[in-house]
C-alpha positions, -999 to 999 in steps of 0.1 A, spaced: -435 516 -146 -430 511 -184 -394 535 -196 -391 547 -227 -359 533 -236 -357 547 -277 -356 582 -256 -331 572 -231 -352 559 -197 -341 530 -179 -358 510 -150 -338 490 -122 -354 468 -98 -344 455 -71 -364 435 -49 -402 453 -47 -384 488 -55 -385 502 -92 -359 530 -101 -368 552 -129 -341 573 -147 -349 597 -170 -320 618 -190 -342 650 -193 -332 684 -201 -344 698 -164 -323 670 -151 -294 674 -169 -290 709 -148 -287 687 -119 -253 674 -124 -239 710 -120 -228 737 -143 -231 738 -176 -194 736 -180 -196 710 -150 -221 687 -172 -194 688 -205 -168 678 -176 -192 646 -165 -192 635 -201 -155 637 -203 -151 615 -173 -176 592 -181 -164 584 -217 -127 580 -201 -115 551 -227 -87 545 -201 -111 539 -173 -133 517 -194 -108 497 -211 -96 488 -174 -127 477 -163 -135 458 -194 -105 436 -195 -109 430 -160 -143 420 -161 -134 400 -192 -106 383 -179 -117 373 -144 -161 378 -141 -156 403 -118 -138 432 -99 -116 420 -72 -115 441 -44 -74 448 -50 -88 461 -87 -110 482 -68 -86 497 -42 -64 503 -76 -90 524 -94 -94 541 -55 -56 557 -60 -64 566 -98 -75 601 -106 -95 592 -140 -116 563 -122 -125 587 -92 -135 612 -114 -157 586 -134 -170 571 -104 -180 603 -92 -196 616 -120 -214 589 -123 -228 589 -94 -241 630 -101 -255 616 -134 -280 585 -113 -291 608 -86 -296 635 -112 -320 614 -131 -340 597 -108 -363 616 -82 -361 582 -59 -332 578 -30 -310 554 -43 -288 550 -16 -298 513 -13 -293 510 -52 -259 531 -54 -244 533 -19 -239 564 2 -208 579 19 -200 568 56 -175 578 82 -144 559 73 -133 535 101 -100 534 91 -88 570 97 -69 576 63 -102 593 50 -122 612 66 -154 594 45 -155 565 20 -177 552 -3 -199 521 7 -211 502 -25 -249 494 -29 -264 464 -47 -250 479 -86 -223 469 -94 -195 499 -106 -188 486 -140 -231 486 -142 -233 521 -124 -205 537 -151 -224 520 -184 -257 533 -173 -247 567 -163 -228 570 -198 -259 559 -213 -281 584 -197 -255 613 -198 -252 607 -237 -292 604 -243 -296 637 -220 -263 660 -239 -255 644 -269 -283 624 -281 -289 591 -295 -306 596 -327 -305 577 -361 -308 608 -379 -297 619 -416 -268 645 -404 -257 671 -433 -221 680 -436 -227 716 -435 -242 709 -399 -216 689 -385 -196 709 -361 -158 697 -365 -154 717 -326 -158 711 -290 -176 728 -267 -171 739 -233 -203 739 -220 -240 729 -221 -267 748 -217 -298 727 -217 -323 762 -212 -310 764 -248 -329 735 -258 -357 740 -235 -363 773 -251 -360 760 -286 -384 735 -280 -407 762 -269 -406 779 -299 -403 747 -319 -430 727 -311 -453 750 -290 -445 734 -259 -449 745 -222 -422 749 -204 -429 719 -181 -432 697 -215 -401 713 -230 -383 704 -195 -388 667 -201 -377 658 -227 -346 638 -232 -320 657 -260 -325 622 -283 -364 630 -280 -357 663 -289 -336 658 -321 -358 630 -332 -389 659 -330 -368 677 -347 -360 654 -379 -398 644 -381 -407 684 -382 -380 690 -405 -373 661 -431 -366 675 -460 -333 688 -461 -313 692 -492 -275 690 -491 -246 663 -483 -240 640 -454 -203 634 -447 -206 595 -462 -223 609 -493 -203 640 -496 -169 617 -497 -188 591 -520 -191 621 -546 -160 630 -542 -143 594 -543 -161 587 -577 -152 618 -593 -113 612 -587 -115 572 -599 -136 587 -631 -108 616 -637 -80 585 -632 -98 563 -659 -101 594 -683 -60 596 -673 -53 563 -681 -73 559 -714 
């Protein structure tokens, strides 16, 4: 079982058992709604939630379970936990309970269910679900962006049949074939289909504009 990594797949084994995720578009309608999936991406790129973990894990090698029980009683670390969890079972057709944990009766009796960990580690299970989240609704493509095409917005939802569609039209695909691919696979296609585009980038836009001001200053100054 060989991923695809430059398009977003990711194996984990553990023991004999191989998990493979793939950040497709037909899986992306897995973690919900398509205002649902923006909402996931939110929670998963949560700089307060990942700057916690991080200087944890920095500071001490691990999680301790009173850091744990802290992130428990925050609202942003639920949330990113959660999501993240919607993302891995999203994009993998394999049970992954073992891998992820699953939700028991709580023996306590101040919840009603908890959360028992599985062999990945939470700071693991929140990096690879960003990964795959970003590869399947963003993308993660080195690609020459023009500043008439950069949107300087947000949007509220995503709507991967968009894509599926446009690839359909695009590239002559099935739907099946549209279906898998990953949104970085599907920009990448379309960069190689359409090269040669004239106009700016942001970097060379702001280049121009830089050098024509110092120029106008030097003709002001002699």
């Amino acid at each position: 079982m060989t991923p695809i990594k430059e398009i977003g797949e990711c194996v984990i084994s553990v023991g004999n058992d191989d998990y493979l995720f793939r950040p497709s578009l037909i899986n992306m309608t897995k973690i919900g709604s398509p205002q649902e999936i923006v909402q996931k991406v939110a929670d998963l790129h949560n700089t307060e939630v990942q700057e916690l973990i991080a200087g944890m894990w920095s500071a001490t090698g691990s999680l301790p379970d009173w850091f744990m029980k802290y992130l428990n009683n925050s609202n942003p670390a639920r949330r990113a936990f959660s999501a993240a969890i919607d993302v891995l079972q999203a994009c993998c057709e394999s049970d992954l309970s073992p891998l992820i944990g699953d939700i028991v009766p709580s023996k306590t009796g101040k919840r009603a269910f908890v959360w028992k960990q599985g062999k990945m580690a939470l700071q693991d299970m929140l990096l690879i679900a960003s990964s795959l989240i970003t590869h399947g609704v963003i993308g993660k493509a080195k690609v020459r962006q023009l500043q008439r095409n950069e949107s300087k917005g947000t949007t509220s939802e995503f709507k991967a049949v968009d894509y599926i569609n446009a690839a359909r039209n695009h590239f002559s695909m099935t739907r099946t074939e549209a279906e898998n691919l990953t949104m970085t696979e599907f920009i990448l296609m379309l960069n190689q289909k359409y090269p040669e585009q004239k106009g700016f980038t942001r970097e060379e836009y702001d280049q121009v504009v830089d050098d024509y001001f110092a120029m106008k200053e030097k003709r002001l100054q002699g």
